[in-house]
Each structure stands twice: as C-alpha cells, then as structure tokens.
C-alpha positions as CSV (number, residue, x, y, z in Angstrom):
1,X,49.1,-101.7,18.1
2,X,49.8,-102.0,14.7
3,X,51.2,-99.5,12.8
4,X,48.4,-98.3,9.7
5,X,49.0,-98.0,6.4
6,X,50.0,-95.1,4.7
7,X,46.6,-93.2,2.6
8,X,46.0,-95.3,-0.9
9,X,46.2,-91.7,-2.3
10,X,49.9,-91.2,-1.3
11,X,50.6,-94.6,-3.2
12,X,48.8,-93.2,-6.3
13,X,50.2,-90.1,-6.3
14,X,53.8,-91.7,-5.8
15,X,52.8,-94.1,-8.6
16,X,51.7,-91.6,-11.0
17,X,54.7,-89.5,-11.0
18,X,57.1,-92.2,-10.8
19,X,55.8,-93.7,-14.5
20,X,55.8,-89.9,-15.8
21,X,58.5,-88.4,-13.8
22,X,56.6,-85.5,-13.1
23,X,54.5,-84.0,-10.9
24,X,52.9,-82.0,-13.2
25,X,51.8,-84.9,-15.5
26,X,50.6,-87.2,-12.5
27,X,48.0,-84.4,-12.2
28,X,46.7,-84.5,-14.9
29,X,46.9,-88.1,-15.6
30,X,44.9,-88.9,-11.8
31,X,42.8,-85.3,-11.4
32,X,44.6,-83.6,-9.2
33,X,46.8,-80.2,-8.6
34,X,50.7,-80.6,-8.6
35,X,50.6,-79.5,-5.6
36,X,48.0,-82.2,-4.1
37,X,50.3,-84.6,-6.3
38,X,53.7,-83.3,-4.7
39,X,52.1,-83.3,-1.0
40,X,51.3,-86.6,-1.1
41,X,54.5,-87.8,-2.3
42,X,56.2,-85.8,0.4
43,X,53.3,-87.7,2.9
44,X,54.9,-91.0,1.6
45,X,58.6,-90.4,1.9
46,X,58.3,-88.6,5.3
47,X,56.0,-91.9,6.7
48,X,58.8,-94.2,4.9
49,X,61.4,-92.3,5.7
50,X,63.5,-92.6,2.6
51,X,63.7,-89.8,-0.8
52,X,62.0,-92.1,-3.5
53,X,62.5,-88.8,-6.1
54,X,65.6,-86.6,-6.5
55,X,63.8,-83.0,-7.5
56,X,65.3,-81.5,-10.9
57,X,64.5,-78.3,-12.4
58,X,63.2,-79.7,-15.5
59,X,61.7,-82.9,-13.9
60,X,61.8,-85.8,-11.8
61,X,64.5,-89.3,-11.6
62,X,64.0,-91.6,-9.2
63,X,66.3,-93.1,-6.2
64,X,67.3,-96.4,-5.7
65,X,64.7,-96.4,-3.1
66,X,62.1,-95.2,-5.0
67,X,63.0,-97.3,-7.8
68,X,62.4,-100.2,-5.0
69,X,59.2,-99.1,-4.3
70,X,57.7,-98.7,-7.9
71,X,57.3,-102.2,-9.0
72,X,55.6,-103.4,-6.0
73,X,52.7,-100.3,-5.5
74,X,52.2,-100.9,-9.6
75,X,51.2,-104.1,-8.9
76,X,49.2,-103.7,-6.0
77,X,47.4,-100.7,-7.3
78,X,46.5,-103.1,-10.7
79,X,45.4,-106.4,-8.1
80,X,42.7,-103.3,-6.6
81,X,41.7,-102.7,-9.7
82,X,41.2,-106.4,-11.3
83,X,39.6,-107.5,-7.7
84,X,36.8,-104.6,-8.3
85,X,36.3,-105.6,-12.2
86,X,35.3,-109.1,-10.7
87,X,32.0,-107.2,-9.4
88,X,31.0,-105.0,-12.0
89,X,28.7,-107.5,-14.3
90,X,27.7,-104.8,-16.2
91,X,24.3,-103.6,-17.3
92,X,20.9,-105.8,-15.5
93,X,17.4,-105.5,-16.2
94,X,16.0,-101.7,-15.1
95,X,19.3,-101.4,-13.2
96,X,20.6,-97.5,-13.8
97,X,24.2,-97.4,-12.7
98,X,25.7,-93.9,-11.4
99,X,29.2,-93.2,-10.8
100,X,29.8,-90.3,-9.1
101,X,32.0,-89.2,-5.6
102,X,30.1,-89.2,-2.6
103,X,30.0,-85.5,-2.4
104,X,27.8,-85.4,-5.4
105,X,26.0,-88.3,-4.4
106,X,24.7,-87.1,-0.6
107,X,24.6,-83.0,-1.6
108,X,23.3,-82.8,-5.0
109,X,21.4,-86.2,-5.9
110,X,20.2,-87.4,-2.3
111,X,17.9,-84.5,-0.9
112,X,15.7,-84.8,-4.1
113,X,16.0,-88.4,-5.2
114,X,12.5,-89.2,-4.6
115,X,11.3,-87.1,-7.0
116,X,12.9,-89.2,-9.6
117,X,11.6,-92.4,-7.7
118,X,8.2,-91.6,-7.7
119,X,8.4,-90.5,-11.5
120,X,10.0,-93.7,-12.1
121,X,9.4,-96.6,-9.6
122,X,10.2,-99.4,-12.0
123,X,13.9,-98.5,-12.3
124,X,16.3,-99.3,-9.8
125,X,19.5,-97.4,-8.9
126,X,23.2,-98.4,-7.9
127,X,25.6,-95.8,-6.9
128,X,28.9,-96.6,-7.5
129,X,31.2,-94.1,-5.8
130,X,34.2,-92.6,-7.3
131,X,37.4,-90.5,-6.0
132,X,39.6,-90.0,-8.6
133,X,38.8,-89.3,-12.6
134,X,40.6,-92.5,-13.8
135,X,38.3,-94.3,-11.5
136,X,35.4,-93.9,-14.4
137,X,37.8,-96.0,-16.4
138,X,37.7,-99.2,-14.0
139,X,33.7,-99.8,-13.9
140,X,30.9,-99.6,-15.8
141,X,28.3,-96.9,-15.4
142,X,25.1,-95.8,-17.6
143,X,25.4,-92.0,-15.7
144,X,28.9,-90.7,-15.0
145,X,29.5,-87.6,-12.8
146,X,33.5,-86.6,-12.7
147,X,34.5,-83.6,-11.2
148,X,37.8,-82.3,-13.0
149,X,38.6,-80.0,-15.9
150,X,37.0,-79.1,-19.2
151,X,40.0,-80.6,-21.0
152,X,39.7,-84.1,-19.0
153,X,35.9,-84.3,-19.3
154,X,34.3,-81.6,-21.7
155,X,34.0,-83.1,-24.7
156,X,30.3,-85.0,-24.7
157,X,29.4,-84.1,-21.5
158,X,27.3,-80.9,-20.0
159,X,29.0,-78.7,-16.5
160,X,26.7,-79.1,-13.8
161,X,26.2,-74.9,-12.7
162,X,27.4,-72.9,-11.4
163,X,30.4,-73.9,-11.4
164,X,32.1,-71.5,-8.6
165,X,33.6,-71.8,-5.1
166,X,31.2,-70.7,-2.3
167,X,31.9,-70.1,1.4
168,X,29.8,-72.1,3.8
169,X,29.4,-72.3,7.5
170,X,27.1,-73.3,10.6
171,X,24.8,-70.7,11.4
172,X,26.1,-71.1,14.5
173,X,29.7,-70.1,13.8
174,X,29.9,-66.2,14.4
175,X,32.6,-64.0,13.4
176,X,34.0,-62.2,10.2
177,X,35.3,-64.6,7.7
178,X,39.4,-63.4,8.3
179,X,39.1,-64.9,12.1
180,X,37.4,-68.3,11.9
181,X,38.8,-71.4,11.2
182,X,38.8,-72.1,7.0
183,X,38.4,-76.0,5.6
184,X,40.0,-76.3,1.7
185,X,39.8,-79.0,0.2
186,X,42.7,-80.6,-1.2
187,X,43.1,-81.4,-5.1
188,X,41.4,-78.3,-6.7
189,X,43.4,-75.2,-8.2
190,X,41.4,-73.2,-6.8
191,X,41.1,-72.7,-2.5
192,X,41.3,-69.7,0.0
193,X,44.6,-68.0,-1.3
194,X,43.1,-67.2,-4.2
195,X,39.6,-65.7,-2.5
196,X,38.4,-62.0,-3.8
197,X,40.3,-59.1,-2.7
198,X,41.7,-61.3,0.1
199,X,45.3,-61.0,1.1
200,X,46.9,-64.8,0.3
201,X,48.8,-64.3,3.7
202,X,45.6,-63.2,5.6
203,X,43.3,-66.1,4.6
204,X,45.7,-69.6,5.8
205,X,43.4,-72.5,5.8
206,X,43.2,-74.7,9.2
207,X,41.9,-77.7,8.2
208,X,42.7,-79.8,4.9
209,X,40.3,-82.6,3.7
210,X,40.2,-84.8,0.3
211,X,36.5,-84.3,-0.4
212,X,33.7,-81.5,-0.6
213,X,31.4,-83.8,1.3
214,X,33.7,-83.9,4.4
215,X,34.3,-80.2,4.0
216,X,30.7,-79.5,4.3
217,X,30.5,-81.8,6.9
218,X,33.2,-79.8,9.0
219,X,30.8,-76.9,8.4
220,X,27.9,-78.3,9.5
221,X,29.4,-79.5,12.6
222,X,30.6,-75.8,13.5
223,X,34.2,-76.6,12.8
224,X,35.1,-73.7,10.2
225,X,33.9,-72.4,7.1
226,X,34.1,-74.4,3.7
227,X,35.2,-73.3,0.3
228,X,32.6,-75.5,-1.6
229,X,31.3,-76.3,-5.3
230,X,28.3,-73.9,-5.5
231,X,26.3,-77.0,-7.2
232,X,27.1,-78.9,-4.0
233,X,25.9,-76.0,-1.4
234,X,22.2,-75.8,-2.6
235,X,20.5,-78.4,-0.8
236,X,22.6,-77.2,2.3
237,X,21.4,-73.8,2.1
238,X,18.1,-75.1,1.5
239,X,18.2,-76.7,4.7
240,X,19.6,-74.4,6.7
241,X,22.1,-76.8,7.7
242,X,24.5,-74.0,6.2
243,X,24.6,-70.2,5.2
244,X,27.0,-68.3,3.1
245,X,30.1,-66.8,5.2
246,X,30.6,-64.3,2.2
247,X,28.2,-62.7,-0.5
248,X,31.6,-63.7,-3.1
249,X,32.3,-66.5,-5.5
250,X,36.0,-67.7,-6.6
251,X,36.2,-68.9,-10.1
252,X,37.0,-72.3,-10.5
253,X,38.6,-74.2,-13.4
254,X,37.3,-77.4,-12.0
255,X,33.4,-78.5,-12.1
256,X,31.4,-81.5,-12.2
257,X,30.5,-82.6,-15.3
258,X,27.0,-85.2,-16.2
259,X,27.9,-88.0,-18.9
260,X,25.1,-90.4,-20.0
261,X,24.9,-93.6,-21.9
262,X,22.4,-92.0,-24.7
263,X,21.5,-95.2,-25.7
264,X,20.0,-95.8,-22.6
265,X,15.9,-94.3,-22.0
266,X,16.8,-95.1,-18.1
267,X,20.3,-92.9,-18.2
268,X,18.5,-90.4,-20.0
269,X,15.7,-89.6,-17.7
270,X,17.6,-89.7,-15.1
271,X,20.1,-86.6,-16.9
272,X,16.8,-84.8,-17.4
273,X,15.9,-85.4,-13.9
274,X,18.8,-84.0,-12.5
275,X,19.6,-81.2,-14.7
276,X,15.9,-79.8,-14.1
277,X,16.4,-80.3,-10.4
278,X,20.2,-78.0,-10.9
279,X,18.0,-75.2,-12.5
C-alpha cells in the first residue's frame, strides 16, 4: 500500500515558520496557536524523519534539511493556490457567495437556511469553505465568515455572540465531566486546561480534532464531550442532538466574525438574515 501523505496543515505550518523563523509569527500570519503551529511542525519532522529547525531561545534557523524542504512546499503550496483562482470567476447574476468553514456552515447557517430561501427565492447561494484565515485572501466572496482574533478580523466586521467555549455532549453519555472522555479542538488559545475552577492536570483531553464541526460530531456520536463555540452549539441544543455537560463558559479570545460586501443588496440581506437568526 502506499504510503499517504503527510496533513497539508503540517506543510503550512512548516512553511509559515520557515519564511518568519518563528513559531509565534506563523500563528498569527495562518490563524493558529504556537502551539498548533509548533505541533505540526513536530508532526512533519517526526513523519520525515529529519530536524528541518534548530530551536533557539530567541527564535528559529533552519537545517540543511529544512532548508531542502522550503523551496519545494512554497511552490506547491502557491500551484494549490493558482489551480483554485482558475475557478473563482467572481461575482454572477443573483449568485451570493459565502466563505465560511464548514463548522459555521452545517451548525449555524444550515438548520435555518430556508428561512432566508423562502424570503428570498430569487437569489442563489454558493458556499465556499474555508480552514485557515488566509484562505479569505485566495477567493472571492460577497459574505465572509473567519473565525480568529479581533486584531486579524475586527476592524469592519461585527463578532457573531456569544463568543465563549461551551461543553457539549450526547445525552447519552453519563457521568461527571472529570471522568469522560474530552474532544479540544486544535488551533484555539483557549481548550480544557484553561476550564473554570478546573485543575489543568485533572481535565487532559482524549481526543484532538482540527475543526468545531468534527468536535461536535464526536459528541453527537457519544464519543466525549466538546469544548465548542457557543454560536455553533445552538442549533445542536435545539435539537437535542446535544446538551451542556457543564452550566460554565470559558472565555475565548477567538470568535467568528460576519464580513459583507455592502455594496451588495444580496450580501446584505443575507448579514441581516443571519444576525437576526444569532439573536
């Protein structure tokens, strides 16, 4: 059997840091924790089995092999990114296009979409789904929903609230939160060390995703109990697909946050839409 490829985050991470020499800056620059940044750089170099950084107290230089490696992911990473532009034709009659992950896009928008349908039959919707905040700079969108900090996407935009971290699990899934299984998602600042009044050693998370929506998913399917976005737990609630495994909130300095092509009447319905759904 062949042997798979290594995770296309790992490669972005590695990429990242290598052109800032920094963990801390590849963070910032691609929406994720130094930590999520510096695990998937470890991820690469253990599945390569070379060092492609030598670790300095004030930053990062790379190794020959590292060095190697930096020229050819560059260059693949830009060849993704020039084969999707080749799609996005940009703005078509009564099209509205929305960028946003696929959390957003199954928890939030999904469960109440036909509302805005039946409001508005004549325009026509393409969902263009997103991982990572510089993805919003590679395609064209008239509604943007990036999940990140207040510093990457405040300015012009409006947080979708609340903002917090909730925990969700099956209503199936018995027991006091400190002896099931806990699901954090990877690349927030916030996860389940840093829960109320918990001791950091106590609460150990047992299963580590990349996305809300596969964190919820876990849940639903009895696995453990997810530290979720509030504004993505509604419609689960709602449902009954999920219930809260706590009465408590952690803070988060992450959110989701609506942008919208005010030129657009389309864009702009659809902001009103979904803010008055949120409420």
């Amino acid at each position: 059997m062949a042997k798979s490829l290594p995770p296309l985050t790992w490669f972005r991470a590695f990429e990242a840091a290598a052109r800032n020499l920094s963990f801390t800056a590849a963070s910032v620059e691609i929406g994720m924790t130094q930590s999520a940044v510096s695990q998937h750089v470890k991820s690469l170099e253990s599945r390569l089995g070379v060092a492609l950084f030598i670790r300095k107290p004030r930053g990062l230089s790379l190794t020959d092999d590292g060095r190697k490696l930096v020229p050819q992911v560059a260059s693949a990473l830009e060849t993704l990114a020039a084969a999707s532009r080749l799609f996005e034709t940009g703005p078509t009659e009564n099209l509205l296009t929305i960028a946003t992950s696929v959390s957003v896009a199954e928890w939030v928008i999904a469960p109440r979409l036909t509302e805005f349908t039946n409001r508005h039959p004549n325009t026509r919707l393409r969902f263009v789904s997103t991982i990572w905040p510089d993805d919003f700079h590679m395609i064209y969108a008239d509604i943007e929903i990036p999940f990140g900090t207040h510093k990457q996407f405040g300015k012009n935009s409006i947080l979708l609230e609340p903002n917090g971290l909730v925990a969700l699990k099956s209503p199936s899934l018995h027991g006091a939160l400190h002896t099931l299984p806990l699901i954090e998602s990877v690349g927030t600042s916030a996860g389940w060390s840093g829960w109320p009044g918990a001791d950091a050693h106590a609460l150990q998370p047992h299963i580590f995703v990349d996305s809300f929506d596969a964190a919820l998913n876990m849940a639903c399917h009895g696995n453990g109990v997810a530290l979720v976005s509030e504004v993505l737990a509604r419609s689960a609630l709602a449902s009954g697909q999920l219930v809260r495994a706590h009465d408590d909130a952690l803070p988060s300095a992450e959110g989701y946050y609506l942008r919208t092509d005010e030129t657009n009447n389309a864009a702009t319905d659809f902001r009103d839409w979904l803010l008055e759904t949120e409420r």
